[in-house]
C-alpha positions in Angstrom: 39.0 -98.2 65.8 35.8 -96.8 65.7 33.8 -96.2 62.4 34.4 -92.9 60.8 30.7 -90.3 60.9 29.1 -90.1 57.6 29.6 -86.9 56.0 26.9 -84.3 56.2 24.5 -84.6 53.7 24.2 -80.8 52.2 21.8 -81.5 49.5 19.7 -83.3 52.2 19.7 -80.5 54.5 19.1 -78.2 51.8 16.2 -79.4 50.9 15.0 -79.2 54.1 15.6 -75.8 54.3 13.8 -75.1 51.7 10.7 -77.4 52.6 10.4 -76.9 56.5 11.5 -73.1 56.9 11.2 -71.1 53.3 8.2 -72.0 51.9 5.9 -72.0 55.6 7.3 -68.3 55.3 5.3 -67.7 52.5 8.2 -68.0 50.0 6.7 -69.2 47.0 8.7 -67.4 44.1 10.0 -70.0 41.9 12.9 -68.2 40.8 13.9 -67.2 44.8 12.9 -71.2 45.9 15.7 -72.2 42.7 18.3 -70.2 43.7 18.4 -70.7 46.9 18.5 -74.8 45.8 21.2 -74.0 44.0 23.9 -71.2 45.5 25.4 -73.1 48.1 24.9 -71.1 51.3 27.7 -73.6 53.5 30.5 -71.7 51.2 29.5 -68.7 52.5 29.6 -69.3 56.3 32.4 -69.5 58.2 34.1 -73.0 58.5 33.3 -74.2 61.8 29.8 -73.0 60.7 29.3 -74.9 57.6 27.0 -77.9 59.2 24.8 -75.1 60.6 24.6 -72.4 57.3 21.3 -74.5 56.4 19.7 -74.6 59.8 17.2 -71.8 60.6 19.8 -69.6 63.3 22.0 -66.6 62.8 25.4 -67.6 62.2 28.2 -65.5 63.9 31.1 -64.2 61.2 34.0 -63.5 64.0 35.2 -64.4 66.9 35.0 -63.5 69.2 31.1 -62.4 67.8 30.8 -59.2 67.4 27.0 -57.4 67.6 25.1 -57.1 63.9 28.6 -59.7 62.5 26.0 -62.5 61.5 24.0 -64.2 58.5 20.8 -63.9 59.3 18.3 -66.6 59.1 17.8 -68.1 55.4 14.1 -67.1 55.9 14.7 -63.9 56.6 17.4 -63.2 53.6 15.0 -65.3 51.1 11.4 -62.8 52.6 13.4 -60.3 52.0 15.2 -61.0 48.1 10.9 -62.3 47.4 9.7 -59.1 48.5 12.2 -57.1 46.3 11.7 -58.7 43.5 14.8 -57.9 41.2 14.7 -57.5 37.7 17.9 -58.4 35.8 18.7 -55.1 34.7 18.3 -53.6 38.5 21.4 -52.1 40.1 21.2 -52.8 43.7 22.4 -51.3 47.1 23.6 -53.4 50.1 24.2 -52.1 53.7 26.3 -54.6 55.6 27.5 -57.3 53.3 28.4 -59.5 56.1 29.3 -63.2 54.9 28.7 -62.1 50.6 25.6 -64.3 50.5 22.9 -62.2 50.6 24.8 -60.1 48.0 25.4 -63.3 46.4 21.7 -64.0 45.6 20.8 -60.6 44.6 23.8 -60.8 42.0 22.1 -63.4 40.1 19.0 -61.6 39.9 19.9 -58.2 38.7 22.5 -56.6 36.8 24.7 -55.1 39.3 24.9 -55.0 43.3 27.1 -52.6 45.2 27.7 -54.1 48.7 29.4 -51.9 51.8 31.2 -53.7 54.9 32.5 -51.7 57.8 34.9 -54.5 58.5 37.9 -54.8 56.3 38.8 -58.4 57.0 34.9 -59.6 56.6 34.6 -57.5 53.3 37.3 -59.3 51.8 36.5 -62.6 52.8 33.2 -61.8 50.6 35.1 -60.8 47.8 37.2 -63.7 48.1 33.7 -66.0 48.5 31.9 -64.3 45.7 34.8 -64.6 43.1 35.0 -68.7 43.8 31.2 -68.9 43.3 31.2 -67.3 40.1 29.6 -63.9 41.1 31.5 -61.2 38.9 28.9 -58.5 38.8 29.0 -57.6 42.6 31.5 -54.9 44.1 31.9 -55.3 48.0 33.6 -51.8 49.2 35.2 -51.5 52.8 33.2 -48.7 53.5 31.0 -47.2 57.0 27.6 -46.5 55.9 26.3 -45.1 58.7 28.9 -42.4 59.1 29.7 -41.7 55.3 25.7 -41.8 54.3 25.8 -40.5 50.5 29.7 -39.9 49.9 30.1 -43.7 50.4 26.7 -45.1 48.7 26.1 -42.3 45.9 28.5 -43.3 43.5 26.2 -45.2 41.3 23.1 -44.1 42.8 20.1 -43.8 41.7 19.6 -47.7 42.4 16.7 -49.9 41.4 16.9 -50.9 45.2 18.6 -50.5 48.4 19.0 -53.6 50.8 19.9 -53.2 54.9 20.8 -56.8 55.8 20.5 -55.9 59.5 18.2 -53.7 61.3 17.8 -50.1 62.4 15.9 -48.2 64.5 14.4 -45.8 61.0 14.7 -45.9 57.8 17.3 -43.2 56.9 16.1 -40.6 55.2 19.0 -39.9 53.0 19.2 -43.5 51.7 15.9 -42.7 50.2 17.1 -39.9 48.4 18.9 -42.7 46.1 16.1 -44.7 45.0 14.9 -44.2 42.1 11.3 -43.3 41.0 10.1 -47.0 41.0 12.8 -48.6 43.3 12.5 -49.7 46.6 13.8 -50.0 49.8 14.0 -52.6 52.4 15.0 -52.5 55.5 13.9 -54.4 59.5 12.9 -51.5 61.5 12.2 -51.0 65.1 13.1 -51.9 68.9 13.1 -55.5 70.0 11.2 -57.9 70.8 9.5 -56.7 67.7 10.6 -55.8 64.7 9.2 -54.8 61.2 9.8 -56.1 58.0 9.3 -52.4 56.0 9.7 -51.9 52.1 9.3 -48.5 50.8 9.2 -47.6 47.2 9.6 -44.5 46.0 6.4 -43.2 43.9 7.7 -39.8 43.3 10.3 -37.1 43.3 9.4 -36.6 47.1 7.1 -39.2 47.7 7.1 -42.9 48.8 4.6 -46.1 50.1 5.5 -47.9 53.1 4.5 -51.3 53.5 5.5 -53.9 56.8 4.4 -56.8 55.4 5.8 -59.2 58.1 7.3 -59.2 61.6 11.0 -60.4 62.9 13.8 -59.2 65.0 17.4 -58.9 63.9 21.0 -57.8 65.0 21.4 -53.7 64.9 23.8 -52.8 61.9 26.6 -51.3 63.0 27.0 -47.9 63.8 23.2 -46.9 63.2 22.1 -44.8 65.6 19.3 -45.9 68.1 16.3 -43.8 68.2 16.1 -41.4 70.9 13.6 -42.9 73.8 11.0 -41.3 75.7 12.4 -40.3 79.4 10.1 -38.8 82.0 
C-alpha cells in the first residue's frame, strides 16, 4: 500500500500568498494584509479548485468555463479592496459577484455591500458561501447589470462605492450617476494586452477625478459592451 499524501497545508500557502504575491504588489494596508490572513479564500473556490484558490491564477467557476466566470487573482482582488479603502459605515456596489469572495472581503470592511450575478446558479452558490462564513451584511441579487443599468443597481444607491470585479471596455456612465459626492468607483478598463486599473471618485454633482494607478488584464464581464473599434 502506498503511503497516503500529506494534506495541503492552507495556512502554509497562505502565507505565501500573502508574502510572495500581495505585498510585492504594493499591498501594504494592515487591515487588507489581516483579512486576507484570515477569510479563507479555498471556501470560496470551487472544489476541485481549493489547492489552487491561494496560488496567483484565475480560477474558473463552471464547467465547462465560461468567459468573465472566474476569481481573479488574489492580487488583483486585494489592489483593488487597498485602493478603495472602505470605511465601516460604507455601502458598497458589486458588478459580478462571481465566487462571493471579493464581496466577502468588502463585507467586513463596510457596513453593507449589494452584489449582482448574471448567473442564477453561481449567485446562489455565494449566498450559500457567504452565509457559512459568517457574512450576514451582504445581499447577492440574480440580476444583469449590463442590461438593467439603474433599475437593477439603484435601489440603495447613492453608494459609498461601486466595485466591477471584471473588466470593461469604459466606465459606464450611468454607474457614476450612483456614487455619491465622495465615493468612488473602480473598475479594469481597456482592450488587452493592457489594461488599466482606473478609480474615479466623484468630487461633485457632475464632476469626478480619474486615477489608473496600476496596469493588468482581466476577463470581460459579461454582457458589457466592447467599444466600438476604428475601421478604415
Amino acid at each position: 500500500m502506498s503511503p497516503a499524501l500529506p494534506a495541503f497545508d492552507f495556512e502554509q500557502a497562505r502565507f505565501n500568498m500573502i508574502e510572495q504575491q500581495i505585498r510585492p504588489w504594493e499591498v501594504l494596508d494592515a487591515r487588507v494584509l489581516q483579512l486576507l490572513g484570515q477569510l479563507k479564500r479555498e471556501d470560496f473556490a470551487p472544489a476541485p479548485y481549493r489547492s489552487l484558490a491561494l496560488a496567483d491564477v484565475e480560477i474558473p467557476l463552471c464547467q465547462p468555463a465560461v468567459e468573465g466566470a472566474c476569481m481573479l487573482a488574489p492580487k488583483i482582488e486585494a489592489r483593488a479592496l487597498q485602493d478603495l479603502a472602505l470605511q465601516d459605515t460604507d455601502t458598497v456596489l458589486e458588478i459580478g459577484t462571481g465566487s462571493g469572495y471579493m464581496a466577502a472581503l468588502m463585507g467586513r470592511l463596510s457596513a453593507r455591500v449589494l452584489s449582482l450575478e448574471i448567473d442564477p446558479a453561481l449567485a446562489e452558490q455565494a449566498r450559500q458561501k457567504l452565509h457559512a462564513a459568517g457574512i450576514d451584511n451582504v445581499e447577492v441579487r440574480c440580476a444583469d447589470a449590463a442590461a438593467q443599468r439603474c433599475a437593477a443597481c439603484g435601489s440603495n444607491a447613492p453608494y459609498d462605492a461601486i466595485v466591477l470585479s471584471g473588466s470593461v471596455a469604459e466606465v459606464p456612465a450611468d454607474l457614476l450617476a450612483l456614487l455619491k459626492t465622495g465615493g468612488r468607483l473602480f473598475a479594469i478598463v481597456g482592450q488587452e494586452p493592457i489594461m488599466r486599473a482606473t478609480l474615479v471618485r466623484r468630487t461633485g454633482p457632475a464632476s469626478y477625478y480619474t486615477e489608473q494607478p496600476w496596469d493588468t488584464v482581466a476577463p470581460r464581464l459579461r454582457g458589457f459592451p466592447e467599444a466600438p473599434r476604428f475601421q478604415f
